[in-house]
C-alpha positions as CSV (number, residue, x, y, z in Angstrom):
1,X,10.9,11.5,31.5
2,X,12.9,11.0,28.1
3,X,11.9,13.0,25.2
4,X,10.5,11.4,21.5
5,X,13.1,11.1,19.5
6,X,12.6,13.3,16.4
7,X,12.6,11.3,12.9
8,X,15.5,12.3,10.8
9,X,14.6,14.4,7.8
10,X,14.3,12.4,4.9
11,X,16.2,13.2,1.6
12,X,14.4,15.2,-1.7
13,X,14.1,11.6,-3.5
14,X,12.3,10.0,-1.0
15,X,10.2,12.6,-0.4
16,X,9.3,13.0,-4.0
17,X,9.2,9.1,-3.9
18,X,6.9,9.1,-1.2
19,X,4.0,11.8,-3.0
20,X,4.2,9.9,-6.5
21,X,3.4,6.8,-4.1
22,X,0.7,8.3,-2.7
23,X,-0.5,10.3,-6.2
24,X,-0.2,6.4,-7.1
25,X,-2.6,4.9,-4.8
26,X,-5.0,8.2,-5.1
27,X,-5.2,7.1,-8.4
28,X,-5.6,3.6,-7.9
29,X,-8.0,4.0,-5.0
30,X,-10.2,6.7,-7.6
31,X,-10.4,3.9,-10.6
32,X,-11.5,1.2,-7.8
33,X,-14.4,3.2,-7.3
34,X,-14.8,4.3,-11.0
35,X,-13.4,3.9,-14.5
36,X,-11.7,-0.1,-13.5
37,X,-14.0,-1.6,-10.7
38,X,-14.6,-4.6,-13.0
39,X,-10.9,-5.2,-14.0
40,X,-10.5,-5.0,-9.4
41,X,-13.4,-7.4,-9.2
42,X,-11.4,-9.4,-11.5
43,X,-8.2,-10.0,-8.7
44,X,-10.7,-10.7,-5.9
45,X,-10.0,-14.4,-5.3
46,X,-13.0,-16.7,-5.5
47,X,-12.5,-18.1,-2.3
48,X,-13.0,-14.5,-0.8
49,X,-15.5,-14.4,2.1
50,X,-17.3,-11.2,1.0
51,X,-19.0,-10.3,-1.7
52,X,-16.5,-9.2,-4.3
53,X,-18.1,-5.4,-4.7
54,X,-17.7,-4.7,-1.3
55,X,-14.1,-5.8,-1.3
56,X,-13.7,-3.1,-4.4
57,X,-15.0,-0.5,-3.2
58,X,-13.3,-1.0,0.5
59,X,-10.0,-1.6,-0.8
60,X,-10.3,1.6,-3.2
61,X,-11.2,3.7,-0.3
62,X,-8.6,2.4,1.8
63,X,-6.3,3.5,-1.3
64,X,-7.7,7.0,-1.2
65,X,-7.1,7.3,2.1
66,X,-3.3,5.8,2.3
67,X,-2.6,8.1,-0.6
68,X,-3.4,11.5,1.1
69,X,-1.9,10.2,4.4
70,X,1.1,9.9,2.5
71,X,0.8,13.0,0.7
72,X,-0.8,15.4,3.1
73,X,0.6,13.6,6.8
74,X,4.7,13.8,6.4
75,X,4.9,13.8,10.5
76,X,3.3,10.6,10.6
77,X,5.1,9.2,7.9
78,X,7.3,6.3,9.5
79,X,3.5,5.0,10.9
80,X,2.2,5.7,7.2
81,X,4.7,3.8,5.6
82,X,4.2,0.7,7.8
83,X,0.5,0.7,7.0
84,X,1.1,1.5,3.6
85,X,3.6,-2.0,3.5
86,X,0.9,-4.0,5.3
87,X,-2.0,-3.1,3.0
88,X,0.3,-4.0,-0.1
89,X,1.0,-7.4,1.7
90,X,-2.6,-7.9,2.9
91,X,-3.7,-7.7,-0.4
92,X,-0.9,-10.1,-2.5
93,X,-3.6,-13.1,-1.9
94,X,-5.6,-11.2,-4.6
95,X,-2.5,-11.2,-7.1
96,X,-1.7,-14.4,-6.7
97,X,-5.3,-15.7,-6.7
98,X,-5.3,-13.8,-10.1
99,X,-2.1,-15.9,-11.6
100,X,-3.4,-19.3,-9.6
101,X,-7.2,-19.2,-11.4
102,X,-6.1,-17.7,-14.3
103,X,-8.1,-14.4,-14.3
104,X,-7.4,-11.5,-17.3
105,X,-7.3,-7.6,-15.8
106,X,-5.4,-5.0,-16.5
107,X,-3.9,-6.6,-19.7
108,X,-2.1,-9.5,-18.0
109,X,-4.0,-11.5,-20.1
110,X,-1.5,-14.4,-20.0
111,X,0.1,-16.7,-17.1
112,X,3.5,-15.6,-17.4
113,X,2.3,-12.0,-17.6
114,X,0.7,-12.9,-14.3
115,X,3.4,-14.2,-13.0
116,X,5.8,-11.6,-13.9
117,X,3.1,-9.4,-11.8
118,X,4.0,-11.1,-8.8
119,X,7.1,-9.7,-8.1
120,X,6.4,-6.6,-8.5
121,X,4.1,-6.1,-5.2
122,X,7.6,-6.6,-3.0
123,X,9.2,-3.6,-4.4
124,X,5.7,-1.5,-3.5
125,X,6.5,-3.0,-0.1
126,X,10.1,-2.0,-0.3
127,X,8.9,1.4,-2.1
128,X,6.4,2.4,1.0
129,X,9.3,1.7,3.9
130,X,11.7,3.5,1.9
131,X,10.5,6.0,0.5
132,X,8.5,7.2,4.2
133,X,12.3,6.1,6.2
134,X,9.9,3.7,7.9
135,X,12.4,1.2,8.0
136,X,15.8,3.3,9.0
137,X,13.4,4.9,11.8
138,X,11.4,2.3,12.9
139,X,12.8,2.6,16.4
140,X,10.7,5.7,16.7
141,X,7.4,4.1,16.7
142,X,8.5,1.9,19.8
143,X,10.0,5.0,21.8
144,X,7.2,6.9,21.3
145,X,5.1,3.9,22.4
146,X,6.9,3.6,25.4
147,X,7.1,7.4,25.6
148,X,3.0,7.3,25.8
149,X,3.2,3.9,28.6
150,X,5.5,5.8,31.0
């Protein structure tokens, strides 16, 4: 039986990069639920199936939660940081739905402020994989996979 290969340590910067992420979507996640739910409400697209409070609140909680996985689970951070990138890209529909209808939130009260918005939600993406080393050890998530079949 082969053993899990142990993810490498990852460096002070990434670490550091990886808490302010998570402090980040604490924060986010807290104001979803609070002080900005009608400025979120504003970025659910129209065409959304579900009724756009729901969608709020869900999403804000889902933010809590990412942020203290990534701050309080550092073992399972390579896992973290995937799910952290997917949630960022699952919800990019809601920024560009924002720049395509023409919505005002969070002071991008103009068109090319909303589109300059847009590419900003890669680099969370690219901020989540690096900053958890989800990227340089994403082998580890298929040995221990196959670790768990055998």
């Amino acid at each position: 039986m082969a053993a899990t290969p142990t993810p490498l340590r990852t460096s002070f910067p990434r670490s550091i990069a990886r808490i302010l992420l998570g402090a980040i979507l604490l924060a986010a996640g807290t104001a979803h639920l609070t002080v900005a739910r009608s400025e979120f409400a504003a970025q659910v697209p129209s065409w959304f199936p579900l009724p756009t409070d729901v969608v709020v609140v869900g999403s804000g909680i889902v933010e809590i939660l990412l942020g203290a996985a990534l701050i309080l689970l550092p073992r399972y951070r390579v896992l973290v940081g995937w799910i952290v990138a997917a949630f960022f890209i699952a919800i990019f529909p809601g920024n560009i739905a924002q720049y395509v209808e023409g919505v005002d939130a969070f002071g991008l009260d103009t068109d090319r402020a909303r589109l300059i918005r847009l590419f900003f939600q890669p680099l969370l993406v690219l901020w989540a994989l690096w900053s958890t080393g989800a990227w340089r050890d994403r082998r580890l998530l298929r040995s221990s996979g196959e670790h768990q079949r055998h």
